[in-house]
C-alpha positions in Angstrom: 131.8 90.5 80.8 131.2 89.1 77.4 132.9 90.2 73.7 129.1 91.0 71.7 126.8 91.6 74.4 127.2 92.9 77.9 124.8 92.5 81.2 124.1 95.6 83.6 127.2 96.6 85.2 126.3 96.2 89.1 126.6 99.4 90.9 129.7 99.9 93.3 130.5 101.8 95.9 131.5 105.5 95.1 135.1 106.6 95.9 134.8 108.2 99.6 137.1 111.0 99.6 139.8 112.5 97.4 142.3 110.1 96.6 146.0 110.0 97.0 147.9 112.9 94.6 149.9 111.0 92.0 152.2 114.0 92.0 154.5 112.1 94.6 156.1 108.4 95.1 154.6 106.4 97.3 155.9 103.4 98.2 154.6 100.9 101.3 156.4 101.4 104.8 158.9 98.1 104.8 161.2 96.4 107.5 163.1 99.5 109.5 163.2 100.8 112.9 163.7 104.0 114.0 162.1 107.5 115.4 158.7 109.1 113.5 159.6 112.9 113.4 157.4 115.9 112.6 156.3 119.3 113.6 158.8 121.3 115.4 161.3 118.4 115.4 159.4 116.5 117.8 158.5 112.8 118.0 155.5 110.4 117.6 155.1 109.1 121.4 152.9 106.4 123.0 151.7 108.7 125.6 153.7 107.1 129.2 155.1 104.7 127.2 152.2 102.2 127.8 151.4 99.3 125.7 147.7 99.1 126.9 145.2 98.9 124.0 143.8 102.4 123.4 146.7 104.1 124.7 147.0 108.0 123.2 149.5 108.4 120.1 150.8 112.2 121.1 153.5 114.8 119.8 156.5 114.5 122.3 159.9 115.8 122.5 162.1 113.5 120.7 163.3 111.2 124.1 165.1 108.3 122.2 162.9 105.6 124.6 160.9 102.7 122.9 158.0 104.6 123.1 159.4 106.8 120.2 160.8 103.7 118.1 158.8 102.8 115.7 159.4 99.3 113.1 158.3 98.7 109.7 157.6 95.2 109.4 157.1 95.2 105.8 152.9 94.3 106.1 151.8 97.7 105.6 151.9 98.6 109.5 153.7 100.9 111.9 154.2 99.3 115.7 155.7 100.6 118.8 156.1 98.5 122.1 155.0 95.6 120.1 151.7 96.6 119.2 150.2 98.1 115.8 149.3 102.0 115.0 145.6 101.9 115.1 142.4 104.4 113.6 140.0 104.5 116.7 137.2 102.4 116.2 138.3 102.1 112.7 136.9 105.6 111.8 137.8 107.3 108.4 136.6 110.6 109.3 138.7 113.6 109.7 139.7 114.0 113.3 139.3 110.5 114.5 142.1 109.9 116.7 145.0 107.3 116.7 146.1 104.8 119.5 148.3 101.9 120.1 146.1 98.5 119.9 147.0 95.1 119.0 148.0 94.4 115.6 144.7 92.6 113.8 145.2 93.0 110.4 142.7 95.4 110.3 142.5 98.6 106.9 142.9 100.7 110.2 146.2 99.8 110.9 147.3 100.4 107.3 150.0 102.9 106.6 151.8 104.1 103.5 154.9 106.5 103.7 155.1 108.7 100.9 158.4 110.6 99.1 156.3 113.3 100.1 157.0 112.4 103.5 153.1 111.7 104.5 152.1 108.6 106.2 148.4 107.9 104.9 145.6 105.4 106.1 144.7 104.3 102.5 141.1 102.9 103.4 140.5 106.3 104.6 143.0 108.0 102.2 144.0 110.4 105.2 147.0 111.8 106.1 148.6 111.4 109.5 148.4 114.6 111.3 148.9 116.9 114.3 145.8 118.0 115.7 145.2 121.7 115.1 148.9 122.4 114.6 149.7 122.2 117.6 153.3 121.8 118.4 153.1 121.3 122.4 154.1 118.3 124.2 151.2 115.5 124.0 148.9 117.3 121.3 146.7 114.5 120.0 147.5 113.0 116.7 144.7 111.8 114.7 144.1 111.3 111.1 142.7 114.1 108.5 142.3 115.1 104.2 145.7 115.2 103.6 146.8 119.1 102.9 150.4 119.2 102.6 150.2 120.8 105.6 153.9 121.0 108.4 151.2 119.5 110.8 151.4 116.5 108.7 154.3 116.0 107.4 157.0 113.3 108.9 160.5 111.7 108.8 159.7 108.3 109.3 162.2 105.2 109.7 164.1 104.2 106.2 162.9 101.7 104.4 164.8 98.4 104.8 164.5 96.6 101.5 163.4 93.0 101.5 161.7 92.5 98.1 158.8 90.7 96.5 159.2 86.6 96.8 156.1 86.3 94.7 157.9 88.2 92.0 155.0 89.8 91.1 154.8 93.9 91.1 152.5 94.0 93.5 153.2 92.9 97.3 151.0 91.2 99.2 151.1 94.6 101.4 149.9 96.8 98.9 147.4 94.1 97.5 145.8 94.6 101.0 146.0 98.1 101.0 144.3 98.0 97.8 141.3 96.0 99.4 141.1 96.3 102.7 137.9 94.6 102.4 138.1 92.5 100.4 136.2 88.8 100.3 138.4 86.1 101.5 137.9 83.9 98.7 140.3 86.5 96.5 143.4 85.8 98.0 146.5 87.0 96.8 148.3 83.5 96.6 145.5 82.5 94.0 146.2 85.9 92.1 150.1 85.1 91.9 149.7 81.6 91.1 147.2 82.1 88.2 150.4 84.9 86.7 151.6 81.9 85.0 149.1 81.8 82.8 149.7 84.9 81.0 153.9 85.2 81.9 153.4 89.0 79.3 151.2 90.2 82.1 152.5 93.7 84.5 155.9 92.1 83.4 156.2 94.0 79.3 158.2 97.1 79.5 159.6 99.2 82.0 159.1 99.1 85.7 156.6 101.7 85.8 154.7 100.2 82.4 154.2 97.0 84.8 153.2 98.6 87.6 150.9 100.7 85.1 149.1 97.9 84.0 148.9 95.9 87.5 147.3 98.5 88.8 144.6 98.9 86.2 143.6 95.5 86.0 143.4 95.4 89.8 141.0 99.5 89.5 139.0 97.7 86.5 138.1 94.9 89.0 138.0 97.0 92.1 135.1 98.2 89.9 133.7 94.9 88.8 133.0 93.3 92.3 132.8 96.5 94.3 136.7 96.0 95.7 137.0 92.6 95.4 133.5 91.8 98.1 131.3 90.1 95.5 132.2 86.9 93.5 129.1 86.5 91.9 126.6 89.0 89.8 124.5 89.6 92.3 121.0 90.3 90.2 119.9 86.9 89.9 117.3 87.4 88.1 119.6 87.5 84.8 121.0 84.7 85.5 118.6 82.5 83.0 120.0 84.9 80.3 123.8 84.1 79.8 122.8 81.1 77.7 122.9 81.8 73.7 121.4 78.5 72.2 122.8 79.6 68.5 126.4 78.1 69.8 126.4 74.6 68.7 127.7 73.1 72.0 124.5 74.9 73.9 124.5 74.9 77.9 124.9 71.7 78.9 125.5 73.2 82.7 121.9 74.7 82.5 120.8 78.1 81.1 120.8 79.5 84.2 124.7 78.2 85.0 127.0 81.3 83.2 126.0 84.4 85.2 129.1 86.8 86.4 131.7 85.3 88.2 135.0 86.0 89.3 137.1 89.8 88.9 136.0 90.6 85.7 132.6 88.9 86.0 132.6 86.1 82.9 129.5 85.7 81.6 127.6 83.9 79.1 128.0 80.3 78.0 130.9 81.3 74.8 132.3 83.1 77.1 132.9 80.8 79.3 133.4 78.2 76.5 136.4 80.5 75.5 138.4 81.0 78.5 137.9 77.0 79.4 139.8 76.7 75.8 142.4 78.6 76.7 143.2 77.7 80.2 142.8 73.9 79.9 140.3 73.9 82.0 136.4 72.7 81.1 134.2 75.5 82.0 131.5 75.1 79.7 130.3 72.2 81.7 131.6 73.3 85.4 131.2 77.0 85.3 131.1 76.8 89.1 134.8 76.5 89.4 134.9 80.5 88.8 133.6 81.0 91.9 135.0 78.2 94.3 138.5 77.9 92.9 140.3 81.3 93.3 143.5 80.5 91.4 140.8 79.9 88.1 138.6 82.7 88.7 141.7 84.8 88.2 142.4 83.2 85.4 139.5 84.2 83.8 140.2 87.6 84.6 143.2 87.1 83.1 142.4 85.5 80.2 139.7 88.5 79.5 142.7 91.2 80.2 145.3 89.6 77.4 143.0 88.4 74.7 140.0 90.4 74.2 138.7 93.2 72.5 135.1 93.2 73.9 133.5 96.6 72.9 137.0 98.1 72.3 140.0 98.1 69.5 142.5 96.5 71.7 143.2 93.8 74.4 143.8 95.7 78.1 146.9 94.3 78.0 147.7 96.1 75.1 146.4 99.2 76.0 148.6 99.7 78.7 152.3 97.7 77.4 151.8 100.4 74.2 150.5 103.3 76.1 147.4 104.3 74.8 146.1 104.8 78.6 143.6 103.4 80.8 140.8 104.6 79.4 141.1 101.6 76.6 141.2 99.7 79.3 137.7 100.7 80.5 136.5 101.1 76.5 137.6 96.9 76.6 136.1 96.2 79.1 132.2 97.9 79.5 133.2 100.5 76.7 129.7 100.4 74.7 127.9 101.0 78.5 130.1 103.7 79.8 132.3 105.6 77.1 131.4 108.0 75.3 129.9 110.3 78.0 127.4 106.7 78.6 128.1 106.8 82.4 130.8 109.0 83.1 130.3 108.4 87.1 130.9 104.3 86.5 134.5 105.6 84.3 134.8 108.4 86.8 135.1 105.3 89.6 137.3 103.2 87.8 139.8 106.0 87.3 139.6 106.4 90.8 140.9 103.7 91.8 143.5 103.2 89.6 144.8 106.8 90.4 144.5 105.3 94.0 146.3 102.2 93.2 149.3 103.7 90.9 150.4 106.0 93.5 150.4 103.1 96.1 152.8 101.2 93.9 154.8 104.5 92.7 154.2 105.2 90.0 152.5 108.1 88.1 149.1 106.8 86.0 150.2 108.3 82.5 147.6 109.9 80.4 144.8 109.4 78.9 142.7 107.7 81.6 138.9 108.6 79.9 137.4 106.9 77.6 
C-alpha cells in the first residue's frame, strides 16, 4: 500500500463457491441448549447415541435423549455428548458427510445459524442438509450449496446472549469464521488492542454502519494477504524498490527494508515514515516491527483505513461512516490498479468477501460495492 505509487497487488485465492445471501440475518450460534429440528419435524441425532469420533450425524424422530441435545457454546460450534459437529475429513464439497468428533478448533466445525433458519459451514459456505430429502429415520446428513430447500432448513436452540467483552463489533467467533485459516501471527487480541488507536473506527453511526465498516476493512484485507495467511509481500524481488531517496530522511533501515507488511501491506519508506508519526512508534528505522508485533501491524492497517486517500477522494473510514459504499473503499485502497474496469476479478474478490463477512455479522452490505 502506498498514497502516490502502488506495487503489484499479489494474487489471492478466488472465492470457492457462492457466498452467503445477504438477503437474511445471520448471526453466530451462541451459548443455548436445546433440540436441532428439521424435515418432517424430526431431530438431528448422533446415530446410537455414541460419542465415538466419526460417529453418523442422522435424521431421527425427535426422542428428547442427549443424543438430540445440542449446546451453543458461543465459539462458533454445535456439540452433542460433549463433542463438536464435524465436516468429514474437513471436506467443502457438496455431499460430504457430518459426524460427531472432538472439538479441535478446526473451519470444519464452524457453524452459523441464520434468521433464515440455515445452519452453514462458512469455510465451505454450505448449508446443513438432509441427504436427498429424505425424511426416514437415520437418512445421512451432510453438508451441500445452500438452496432454501425444507431438506435444509432447521429450528435450532435459541440464542443465549452473552455479549462481546472485547467491545468490539466483531467477536472473536465470527473473526474465526471469517479466517478459518488464518496465520497465527494475526490474532484477534492484537486486532482489539490496536482499536484504541483509532477509538472512530466500526464504532461512528448506527449498529449496522459499524458492522458495515468492520467488515470491509477485515474483506479489503482478506484480499490483501490472501485471508489473513501471508504477513509479508511475498515477491521479493521488489523488495529493493520501496526506498524513494528524494525523502530527506532516506532509508536508514536499508533500501531493501519497506516491502509489504502487515493487513494492508505498508510499503515504501514515507509510508512507513508516516504511520511511525502517527502511532508513536519509529518505523522508519525498525520497519520489522510490522511483521513480528501483531498489535502494530494492525495499527498500520489502521492507520491506512482512517487517514488516507491513496488513489481515491476519501479515507475508507469515510467511505463507509457517510455511505458512499464499499467500493471507495477498494478505489482507496488499490483504486488506480483495479477500478475502473482495471481488474474487475481482484474488485470482484474483495466484494466477495465482504458480502461474506456482512451477512456473518448481520447485516446487509448497502450499495454501491464497485468501484
Amino acid at each position: 500500500m502506498s498514497l502516490t505509487q502502488r506495487r503489484p497487488r499479489l494474487a489471492v485465492l478466488a472465492v470457492l463457491s457462492a457466498l452467503l445471501t445477504t438477503l437474511f440475518t445471520v448471526t453466530p450460534a451462541q451459548a443455548a441448549d436445546g433440540t436441532i429440528s428439521g424435515l418432517a419435524g424430526k431431530c438431528v441425532d448422533v446415530a446410537g447415541a455414541s460419542s465415538a469420533n466419526g460417529t453418523a450425524v442422522q435424521l431421527y424422530d425427535c426422542n428428547g435423549t442427549g443424543a438430540q441435545t445440542w449446546s451453543n457454546p458461543g465459539d462458533g460450534t454445535l456439540r452433542a455428548l460433549g463433542k463438536c459437529l464435524d465436516v468429514v475429513d474437513r471436506s467443502t464439497a457438496d455431499g460430504a458427510a457430518v459426524q460427531l468428533w472432538d472439538c479441535s478448533g478446526g473451519a470444519n466445525q464452524q457453524w452459523v445459524v441464520s434468521a433464515a433458519r440455515d445452519v452453514v459451514n462458512p469455510a465451505a459456505n454450505k448449508c446443513l442438509d438432509v441427504r436427498d430429502n429424505n425424511s426416514a429415520n437415520g437418512t445421512r446428513l451432510q453438508i451441500w450449496t445452500c438452496t432454501g430447500a425444507a431438506n435444509q432448513k432447521w429450528n435450532a436452540p435459541a440464542s443465549g446472549g452473552g455479549g462481546n467483552p472485547s467491545g468490539f463489533v466483531v467477536s472473536e467467533a465470527q473473526f474465526n469464521q471469517m479466517f478459518p485459516n488464518r496465520n497465527s501471527f494475526y490474532t484477534y487480541s492484537g486486532l482489539t488492542s490496536a482499536l484504541s488507536a483509532y477509538p472512530g473506527f466500526a464504532n461512528t453511526g448506527s449498529d449496522t454502519v459499524k458492522k458495515q465498516e468492520a467488515a470491509a476493512f477485515l474483506a479489503n484485507v482478506n484480499h490483501e494477504t490472501g485471508g489473513l495467511v501471508h504477513i509479508v509481500e511475498q515477491n521479493q524481488a521488489n523488495y529493493p524498490h520501496y526506498c524513494d531517496w528524494n525523502q530527506p530522511y532516506g532509508c536508514p533501515a536499508g533500501q531493501a527494508a519497506y516491502y509489504g507488511r502487515g493487513p494492508i501491506q505498508l510499503s515504501w519508506n514515507f509510508n512507513y515514515k508516516a504511520a511511525g508519526d502517527a502511532l508513536g512508534i519509529d518505523l522508519l528505522n525498525n520497519p520489522w516491527r510490522v511483521q513480528n508485533e501483531a498489535p502494530v501491524a494492525w495499527k498500520t492497517g489502521l492507520w491506512y483505513w482512517n487517514t488516507q486517500t491513496g488513489p481515491g477522494t476519501m479515507t475508507p473510514h469515510n467511505a463507509m461512516v457517510n455511505q458512499a459504499g464499499f467500493g471507495q473503499t477498494i478505489r482507496s485502497i488499490n483504486g488506480s490498479l483495479e477500478c475502473d474496469g482495471k481488474n474487475p476479478a481482484q474488485v470482484q474478490s474483495r466484494v466477495d468477501a465482504y458480502n461474506r463477512f456482512t451477512s456473518i455479522l448481520g447485516v446487509s452490505p448497502g450499495g454501491n460495492l464497485y468501484c
